[in-house]
N, CA, C and O atoms as a printed pandas DataFrame, in Angstrom:
     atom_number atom_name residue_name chain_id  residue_number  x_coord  y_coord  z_coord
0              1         N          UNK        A               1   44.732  113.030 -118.637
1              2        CA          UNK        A               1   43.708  112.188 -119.219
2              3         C          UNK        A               1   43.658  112.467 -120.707
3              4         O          UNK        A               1   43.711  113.628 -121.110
4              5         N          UNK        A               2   43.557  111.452 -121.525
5              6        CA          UNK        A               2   43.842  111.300 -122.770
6              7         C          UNK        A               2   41.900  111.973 -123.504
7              8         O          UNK        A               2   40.777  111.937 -123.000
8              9         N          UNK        A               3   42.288  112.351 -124.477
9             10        CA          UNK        A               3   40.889  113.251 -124.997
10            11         C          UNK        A               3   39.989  111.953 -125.580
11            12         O          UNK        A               3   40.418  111.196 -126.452
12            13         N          UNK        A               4   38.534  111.817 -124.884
13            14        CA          UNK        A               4   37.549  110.573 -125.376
14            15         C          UNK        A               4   37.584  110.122 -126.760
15            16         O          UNK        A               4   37.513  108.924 -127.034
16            17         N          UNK        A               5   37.669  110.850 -127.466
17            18        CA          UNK        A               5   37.588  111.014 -129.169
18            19         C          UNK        A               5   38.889  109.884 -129.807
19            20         O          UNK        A               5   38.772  109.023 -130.679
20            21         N          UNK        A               6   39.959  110.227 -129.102
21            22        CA          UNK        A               6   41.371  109.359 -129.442
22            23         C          UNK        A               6   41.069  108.471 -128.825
23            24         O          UNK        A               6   41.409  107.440 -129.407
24            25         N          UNK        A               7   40.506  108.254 -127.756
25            26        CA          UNK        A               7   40.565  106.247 -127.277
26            27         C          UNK        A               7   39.632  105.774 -127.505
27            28         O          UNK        A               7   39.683  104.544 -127.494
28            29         N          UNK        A               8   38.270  106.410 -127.836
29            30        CA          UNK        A               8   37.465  105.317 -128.532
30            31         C          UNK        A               8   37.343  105.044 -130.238
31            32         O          UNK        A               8   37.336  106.038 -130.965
32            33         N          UNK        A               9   37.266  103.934 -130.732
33            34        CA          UNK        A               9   37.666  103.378 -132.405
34            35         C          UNK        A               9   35.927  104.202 -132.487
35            36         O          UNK        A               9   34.959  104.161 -131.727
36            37         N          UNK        A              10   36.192  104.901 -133.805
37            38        CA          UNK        A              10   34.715  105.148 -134.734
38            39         C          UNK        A              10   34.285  103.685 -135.115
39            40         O          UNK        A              10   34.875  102.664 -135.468
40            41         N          UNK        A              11   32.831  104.098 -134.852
41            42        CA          UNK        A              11   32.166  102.689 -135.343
42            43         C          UNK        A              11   31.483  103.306 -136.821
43            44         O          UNK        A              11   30.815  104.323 -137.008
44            45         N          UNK        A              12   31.828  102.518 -137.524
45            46        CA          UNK        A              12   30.935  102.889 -138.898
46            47         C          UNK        A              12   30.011  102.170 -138.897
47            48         O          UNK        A              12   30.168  101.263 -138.080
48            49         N          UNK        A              13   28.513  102.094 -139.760
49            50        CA          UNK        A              13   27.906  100.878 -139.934
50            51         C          UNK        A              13   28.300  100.683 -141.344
51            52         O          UNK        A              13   28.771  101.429 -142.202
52            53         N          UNK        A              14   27.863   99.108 -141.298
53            54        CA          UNK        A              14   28.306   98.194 -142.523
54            55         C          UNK        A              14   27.519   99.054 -143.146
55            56         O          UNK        A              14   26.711   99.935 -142.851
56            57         N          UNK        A              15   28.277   98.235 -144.716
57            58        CA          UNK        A              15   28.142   98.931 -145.554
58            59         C          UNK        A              15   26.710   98.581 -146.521
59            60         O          UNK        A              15   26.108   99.248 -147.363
60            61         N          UNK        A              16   26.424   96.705 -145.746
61            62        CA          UNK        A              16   25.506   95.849 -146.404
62            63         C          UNK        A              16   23.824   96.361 -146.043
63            64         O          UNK        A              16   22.773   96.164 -146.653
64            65         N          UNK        A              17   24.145   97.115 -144.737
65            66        CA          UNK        A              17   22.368   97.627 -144.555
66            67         C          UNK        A              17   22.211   99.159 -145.331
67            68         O          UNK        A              17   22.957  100.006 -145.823
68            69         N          UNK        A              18   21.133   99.001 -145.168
69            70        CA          UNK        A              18   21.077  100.414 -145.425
70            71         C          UNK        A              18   19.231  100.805 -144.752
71            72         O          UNK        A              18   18.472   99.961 -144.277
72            73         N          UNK        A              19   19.008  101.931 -144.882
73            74        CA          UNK        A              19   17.908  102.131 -143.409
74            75         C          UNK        A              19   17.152  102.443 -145.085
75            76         O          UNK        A              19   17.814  102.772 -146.069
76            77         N          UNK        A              20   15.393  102.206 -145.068
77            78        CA          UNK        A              20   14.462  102.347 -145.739
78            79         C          UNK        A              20   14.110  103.736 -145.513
79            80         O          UNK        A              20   13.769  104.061 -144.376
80            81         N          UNK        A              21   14.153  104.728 -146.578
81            82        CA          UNK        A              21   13.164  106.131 -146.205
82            83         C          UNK        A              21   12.253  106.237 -146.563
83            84         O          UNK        A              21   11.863  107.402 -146.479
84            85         N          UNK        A              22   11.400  105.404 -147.095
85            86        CA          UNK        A              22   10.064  105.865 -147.114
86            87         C          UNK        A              22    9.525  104.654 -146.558
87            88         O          UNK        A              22    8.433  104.763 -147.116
88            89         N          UNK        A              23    9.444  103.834 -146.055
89            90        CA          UNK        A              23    8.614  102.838 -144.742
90            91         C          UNK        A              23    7.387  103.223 -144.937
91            92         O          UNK        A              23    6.565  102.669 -145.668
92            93         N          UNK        A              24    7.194  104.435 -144.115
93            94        CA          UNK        A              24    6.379  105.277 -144.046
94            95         C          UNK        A              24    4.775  105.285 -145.197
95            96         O          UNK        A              24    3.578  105.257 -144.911
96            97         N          UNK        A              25    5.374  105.326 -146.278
97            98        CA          UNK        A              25    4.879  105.394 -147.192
98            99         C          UNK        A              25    4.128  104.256 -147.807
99           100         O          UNK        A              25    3.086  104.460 -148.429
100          101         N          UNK        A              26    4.591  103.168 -147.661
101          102        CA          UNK        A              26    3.800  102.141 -148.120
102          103         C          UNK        A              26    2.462  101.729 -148.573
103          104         O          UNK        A              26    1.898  101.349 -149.599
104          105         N          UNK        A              27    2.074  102.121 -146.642
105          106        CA          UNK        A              27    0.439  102.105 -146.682
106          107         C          UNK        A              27   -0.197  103.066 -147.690
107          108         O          UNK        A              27   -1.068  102.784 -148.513
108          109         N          UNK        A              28    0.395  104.261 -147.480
109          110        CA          UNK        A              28   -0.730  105.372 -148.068
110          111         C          UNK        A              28   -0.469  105.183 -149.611
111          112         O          UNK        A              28   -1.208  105.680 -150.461
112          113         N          UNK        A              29    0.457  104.551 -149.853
113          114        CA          UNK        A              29    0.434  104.027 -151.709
114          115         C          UNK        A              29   -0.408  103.074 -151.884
115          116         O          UNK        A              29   -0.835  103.018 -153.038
116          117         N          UNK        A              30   -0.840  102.242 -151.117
117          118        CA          UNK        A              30   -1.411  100.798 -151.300
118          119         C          UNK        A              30   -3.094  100.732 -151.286
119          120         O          UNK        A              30   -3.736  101.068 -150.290
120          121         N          UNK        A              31   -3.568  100.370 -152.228
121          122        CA          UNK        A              31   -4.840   99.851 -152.691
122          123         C          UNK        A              31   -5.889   99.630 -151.419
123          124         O          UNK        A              31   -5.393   99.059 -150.448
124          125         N          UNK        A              32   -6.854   99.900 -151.351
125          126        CA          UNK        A              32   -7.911   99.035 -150.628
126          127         C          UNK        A              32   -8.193   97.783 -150.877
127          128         O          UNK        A              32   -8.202   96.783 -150.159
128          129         N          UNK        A              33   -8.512   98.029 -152.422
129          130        CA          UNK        A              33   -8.702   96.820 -153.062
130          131         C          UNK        A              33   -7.719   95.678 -152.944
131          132         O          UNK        A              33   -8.083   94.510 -153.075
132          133         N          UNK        A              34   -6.660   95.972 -152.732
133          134        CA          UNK        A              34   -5.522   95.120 -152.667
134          135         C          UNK        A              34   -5.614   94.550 -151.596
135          136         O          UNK        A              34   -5.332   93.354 -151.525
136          137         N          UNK        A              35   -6.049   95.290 -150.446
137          138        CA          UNK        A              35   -6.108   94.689 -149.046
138          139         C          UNK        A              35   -7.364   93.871 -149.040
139          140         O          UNK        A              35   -7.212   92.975 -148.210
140          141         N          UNK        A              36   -8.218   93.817 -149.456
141          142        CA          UNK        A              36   -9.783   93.073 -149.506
142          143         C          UNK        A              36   -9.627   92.252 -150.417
143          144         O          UNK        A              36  -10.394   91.296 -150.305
144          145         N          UNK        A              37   -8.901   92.207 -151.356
145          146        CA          UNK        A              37   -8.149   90.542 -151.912
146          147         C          UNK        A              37   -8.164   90.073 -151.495
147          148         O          UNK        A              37   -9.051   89.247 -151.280
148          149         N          UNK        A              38   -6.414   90.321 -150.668
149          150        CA          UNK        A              38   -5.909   89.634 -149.576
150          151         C          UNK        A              38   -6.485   89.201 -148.540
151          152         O          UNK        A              38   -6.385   88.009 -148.252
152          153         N          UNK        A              39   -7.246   90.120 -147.720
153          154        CA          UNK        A              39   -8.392   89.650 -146.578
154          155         C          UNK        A              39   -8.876   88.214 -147.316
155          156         O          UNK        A              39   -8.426   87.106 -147.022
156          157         N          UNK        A              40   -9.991   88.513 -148.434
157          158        CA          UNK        A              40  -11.162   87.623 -149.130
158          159         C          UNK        A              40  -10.091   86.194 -149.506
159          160         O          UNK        A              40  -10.696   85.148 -149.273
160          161         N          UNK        A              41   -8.910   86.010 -149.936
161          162        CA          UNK        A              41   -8.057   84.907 -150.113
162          163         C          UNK        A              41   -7.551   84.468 -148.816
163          164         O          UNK        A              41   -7.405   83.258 -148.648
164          165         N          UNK        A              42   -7.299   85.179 -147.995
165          166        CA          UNK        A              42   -6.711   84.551 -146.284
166          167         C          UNK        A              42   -8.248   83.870 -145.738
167          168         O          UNK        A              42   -8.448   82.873 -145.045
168          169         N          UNK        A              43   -9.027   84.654 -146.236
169          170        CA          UNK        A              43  -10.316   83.703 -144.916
170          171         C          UNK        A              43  -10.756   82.883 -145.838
171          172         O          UNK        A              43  -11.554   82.093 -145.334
172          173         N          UNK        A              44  -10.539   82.640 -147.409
173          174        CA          UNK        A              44  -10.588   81.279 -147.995
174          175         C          UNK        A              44  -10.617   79.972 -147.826
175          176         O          UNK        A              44  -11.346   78.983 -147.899
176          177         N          UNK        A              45   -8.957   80.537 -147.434
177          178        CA          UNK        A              45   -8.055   79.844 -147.286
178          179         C          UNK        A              45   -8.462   78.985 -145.434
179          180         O          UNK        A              45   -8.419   77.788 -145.147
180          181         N          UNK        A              46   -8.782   80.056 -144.631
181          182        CA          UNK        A              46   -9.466   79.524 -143.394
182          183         C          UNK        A              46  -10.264   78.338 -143.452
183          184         O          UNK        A              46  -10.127   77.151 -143.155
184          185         N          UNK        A              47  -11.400   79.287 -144.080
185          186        CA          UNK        A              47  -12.535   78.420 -144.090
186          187         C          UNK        A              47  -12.470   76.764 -144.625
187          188         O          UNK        A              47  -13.100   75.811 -144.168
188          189         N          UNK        A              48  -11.501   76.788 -145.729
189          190        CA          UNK        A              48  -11.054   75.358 -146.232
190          191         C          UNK        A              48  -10.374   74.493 -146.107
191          192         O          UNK        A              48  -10.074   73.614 -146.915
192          193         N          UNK        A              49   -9.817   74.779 -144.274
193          194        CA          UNK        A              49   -8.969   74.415 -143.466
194          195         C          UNK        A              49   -9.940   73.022 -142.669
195          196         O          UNK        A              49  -11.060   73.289 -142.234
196          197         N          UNK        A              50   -9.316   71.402 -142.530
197          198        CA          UNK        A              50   -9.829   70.762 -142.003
198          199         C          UNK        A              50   -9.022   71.056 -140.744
199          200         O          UNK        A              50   -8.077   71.807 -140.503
200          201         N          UNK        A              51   -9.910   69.985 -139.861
201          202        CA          UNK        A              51   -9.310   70.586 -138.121
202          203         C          UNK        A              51   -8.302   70.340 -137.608
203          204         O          UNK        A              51   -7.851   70.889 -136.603
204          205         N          UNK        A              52   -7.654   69.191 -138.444
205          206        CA          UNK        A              52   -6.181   69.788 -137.824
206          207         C          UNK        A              52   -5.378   69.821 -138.565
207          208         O          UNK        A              52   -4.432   69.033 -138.581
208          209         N          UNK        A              53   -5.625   71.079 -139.652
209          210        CA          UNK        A              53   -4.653   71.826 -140.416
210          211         C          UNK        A              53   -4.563   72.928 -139.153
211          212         O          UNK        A              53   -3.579   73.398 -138.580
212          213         N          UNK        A              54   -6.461   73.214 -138.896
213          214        CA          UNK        A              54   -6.735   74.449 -138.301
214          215         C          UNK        A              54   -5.678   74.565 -136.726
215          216         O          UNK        A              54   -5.013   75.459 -136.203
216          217         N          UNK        A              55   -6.043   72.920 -136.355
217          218        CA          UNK        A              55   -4.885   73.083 -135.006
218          219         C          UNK        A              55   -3.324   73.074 -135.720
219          220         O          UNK        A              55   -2.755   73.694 -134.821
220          221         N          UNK        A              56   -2.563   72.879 -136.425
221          222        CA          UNK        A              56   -1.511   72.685 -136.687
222          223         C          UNK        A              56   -1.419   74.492 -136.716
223          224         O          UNK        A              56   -0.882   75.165 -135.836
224          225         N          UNK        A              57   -2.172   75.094 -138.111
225          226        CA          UNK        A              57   -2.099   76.374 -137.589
226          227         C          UNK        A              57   -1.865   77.288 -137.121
227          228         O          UNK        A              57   -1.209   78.238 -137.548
228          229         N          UNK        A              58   -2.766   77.020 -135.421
229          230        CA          UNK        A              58   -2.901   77.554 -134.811
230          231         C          UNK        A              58   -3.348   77.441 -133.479
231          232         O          UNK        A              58   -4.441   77.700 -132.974
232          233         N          UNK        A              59   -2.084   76.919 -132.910
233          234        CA          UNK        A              59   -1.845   75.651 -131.785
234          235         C          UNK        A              59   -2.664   76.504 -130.695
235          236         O          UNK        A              59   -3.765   76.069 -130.359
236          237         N          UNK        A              60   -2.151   77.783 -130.084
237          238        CA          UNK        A              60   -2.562   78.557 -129.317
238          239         C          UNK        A              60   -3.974   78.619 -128.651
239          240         O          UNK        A              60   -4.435   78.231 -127.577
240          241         N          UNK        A              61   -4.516   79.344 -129.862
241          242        CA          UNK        A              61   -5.702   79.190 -130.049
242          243         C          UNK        A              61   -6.696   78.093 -129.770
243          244         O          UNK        A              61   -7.754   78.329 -129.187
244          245         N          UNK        A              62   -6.320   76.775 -130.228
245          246        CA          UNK        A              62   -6.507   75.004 -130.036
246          247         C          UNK        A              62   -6.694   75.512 -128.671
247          248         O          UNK        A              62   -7.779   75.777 -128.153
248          249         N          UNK        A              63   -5.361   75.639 -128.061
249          250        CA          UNK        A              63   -5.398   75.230 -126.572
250          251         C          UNK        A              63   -6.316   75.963 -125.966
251          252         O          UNK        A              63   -6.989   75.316 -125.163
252          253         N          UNK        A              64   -6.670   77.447 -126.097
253          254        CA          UNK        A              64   -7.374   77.950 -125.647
254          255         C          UNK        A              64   -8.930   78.005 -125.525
255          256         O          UNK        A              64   -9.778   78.554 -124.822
256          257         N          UNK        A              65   -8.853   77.109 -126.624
257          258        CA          UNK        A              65  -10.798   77.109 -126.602
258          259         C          UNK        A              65  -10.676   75.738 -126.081
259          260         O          UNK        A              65  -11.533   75.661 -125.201
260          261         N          UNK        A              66  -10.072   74.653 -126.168
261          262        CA          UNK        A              66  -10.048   73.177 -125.206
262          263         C          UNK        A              66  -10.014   74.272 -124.042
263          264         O          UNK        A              66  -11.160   74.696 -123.893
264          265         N          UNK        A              67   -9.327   74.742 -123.367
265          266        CA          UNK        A              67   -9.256   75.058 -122.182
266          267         C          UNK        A              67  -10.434   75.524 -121.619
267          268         O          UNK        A              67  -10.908   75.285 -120.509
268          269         N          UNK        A              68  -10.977   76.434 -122.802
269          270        CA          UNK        A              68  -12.514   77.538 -121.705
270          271         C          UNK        A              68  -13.632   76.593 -122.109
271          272         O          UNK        A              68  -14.694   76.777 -121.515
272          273         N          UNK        A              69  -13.584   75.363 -123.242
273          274        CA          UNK        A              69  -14.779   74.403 -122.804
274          275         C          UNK        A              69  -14.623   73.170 -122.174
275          276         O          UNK        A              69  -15.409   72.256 -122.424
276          277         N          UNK        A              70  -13.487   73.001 -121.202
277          278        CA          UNK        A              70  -13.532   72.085 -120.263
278          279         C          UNK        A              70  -14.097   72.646 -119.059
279          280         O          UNK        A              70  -14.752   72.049 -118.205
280          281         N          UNK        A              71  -13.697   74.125 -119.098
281          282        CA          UNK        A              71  -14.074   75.153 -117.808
282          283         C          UNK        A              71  -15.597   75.523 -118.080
283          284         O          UNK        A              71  -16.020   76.221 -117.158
284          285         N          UNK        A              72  -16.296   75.339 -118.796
285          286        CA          UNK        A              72  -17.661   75.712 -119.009
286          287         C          UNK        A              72  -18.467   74.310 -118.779
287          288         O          UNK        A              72  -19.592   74.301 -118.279
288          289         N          UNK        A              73  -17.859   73.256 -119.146
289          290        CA          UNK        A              73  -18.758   71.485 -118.845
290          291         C          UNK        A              73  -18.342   71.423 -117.489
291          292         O          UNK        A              73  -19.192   70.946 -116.737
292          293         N          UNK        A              74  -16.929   71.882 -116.798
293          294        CA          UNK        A              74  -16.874   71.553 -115.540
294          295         C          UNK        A              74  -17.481   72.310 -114.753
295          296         O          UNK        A              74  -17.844   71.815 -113.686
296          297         N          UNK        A              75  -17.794   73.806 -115.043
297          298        CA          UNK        A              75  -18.936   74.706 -113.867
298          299         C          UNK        A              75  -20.031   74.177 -114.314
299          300         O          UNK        A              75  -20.677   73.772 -113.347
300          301         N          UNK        A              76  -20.669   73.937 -115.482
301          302        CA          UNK        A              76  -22.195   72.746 -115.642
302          303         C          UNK        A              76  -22.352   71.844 -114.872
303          304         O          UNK        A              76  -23.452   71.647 -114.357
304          305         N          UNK        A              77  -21.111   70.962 -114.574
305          306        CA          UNK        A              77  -21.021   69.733 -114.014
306          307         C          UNK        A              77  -21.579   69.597 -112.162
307          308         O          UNK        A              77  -22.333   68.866 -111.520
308          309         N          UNK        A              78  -20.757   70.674 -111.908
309          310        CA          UNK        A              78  -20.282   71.299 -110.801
310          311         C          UNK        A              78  -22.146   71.546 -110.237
311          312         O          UNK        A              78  -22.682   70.917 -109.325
312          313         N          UNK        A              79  -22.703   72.462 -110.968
313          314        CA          UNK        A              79  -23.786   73.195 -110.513
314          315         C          UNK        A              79  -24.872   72.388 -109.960
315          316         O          UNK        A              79  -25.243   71.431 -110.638
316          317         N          UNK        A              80  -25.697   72.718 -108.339
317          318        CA          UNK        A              80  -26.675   71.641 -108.086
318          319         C          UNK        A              80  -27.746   71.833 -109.023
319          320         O          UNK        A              80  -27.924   72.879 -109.647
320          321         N          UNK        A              81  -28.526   70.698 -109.117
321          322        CA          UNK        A              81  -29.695   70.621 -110.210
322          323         C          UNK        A              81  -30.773   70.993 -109.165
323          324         O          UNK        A              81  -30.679   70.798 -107.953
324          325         N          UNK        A              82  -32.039   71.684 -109.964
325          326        CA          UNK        A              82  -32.671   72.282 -109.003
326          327         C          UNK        A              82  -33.721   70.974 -109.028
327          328         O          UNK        A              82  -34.166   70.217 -109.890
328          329         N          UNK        A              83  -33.857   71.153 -107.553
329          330        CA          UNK        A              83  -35.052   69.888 -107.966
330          331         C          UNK        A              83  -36.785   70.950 -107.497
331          332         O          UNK        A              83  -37.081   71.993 -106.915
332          333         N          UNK        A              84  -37.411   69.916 -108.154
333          334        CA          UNK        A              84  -38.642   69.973 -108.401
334          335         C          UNK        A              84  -39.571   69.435 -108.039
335          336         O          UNK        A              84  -39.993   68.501 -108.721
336          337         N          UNK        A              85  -40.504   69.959 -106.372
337          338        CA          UNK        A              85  -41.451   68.923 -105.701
338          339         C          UNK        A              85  -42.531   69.470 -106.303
339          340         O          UNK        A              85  -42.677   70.673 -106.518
340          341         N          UNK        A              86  -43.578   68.277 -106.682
341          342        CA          UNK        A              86  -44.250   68.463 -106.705
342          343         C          UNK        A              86  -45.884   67.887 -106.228
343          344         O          UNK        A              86  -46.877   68.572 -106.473
């Protein structure tokens, strides 16, 4: 049996990536303030959203609140009315 080392080819990695060492680091360099910008300009930006920017958006979401208020008018719907002798 031939030794593993000779029949398998070395893989190098390319030469085009290269791995980030400090990743890590980002956050703990980065501003508060910088982040509460950003927050205060993203929910701006929300708030000045007509409704179907808001569904274009954020289709998901759309579907999900259509969904739990068809399910809330249909258990309303559903429920006997109490009646009242008097």
């Amino acid at each position: 049996m031939a030794n593993s080392s000779e029949s398998k080819p070395q893989i190098e990695p390319e030469a085009g990536f290269s791995q980030v060492d400090h990743a890590y680091d980002l956050d703990e360099t980065a501003k508060a303030a910088d982040y509460k910008a950003d927050a205060v300009a993203a929910e701006n930006a929300e708030h000045n959203m007509t409704v179907l920017e808001a569904v274009r958006a954020y289709p998901m979401a759309s579907f999900w609140a259509f969904v739990m208020s068809c399910t809330i008018v249909s258990s309303l719907a559903r429920s006997p009315a109490k009646e009242t002798r008097s």
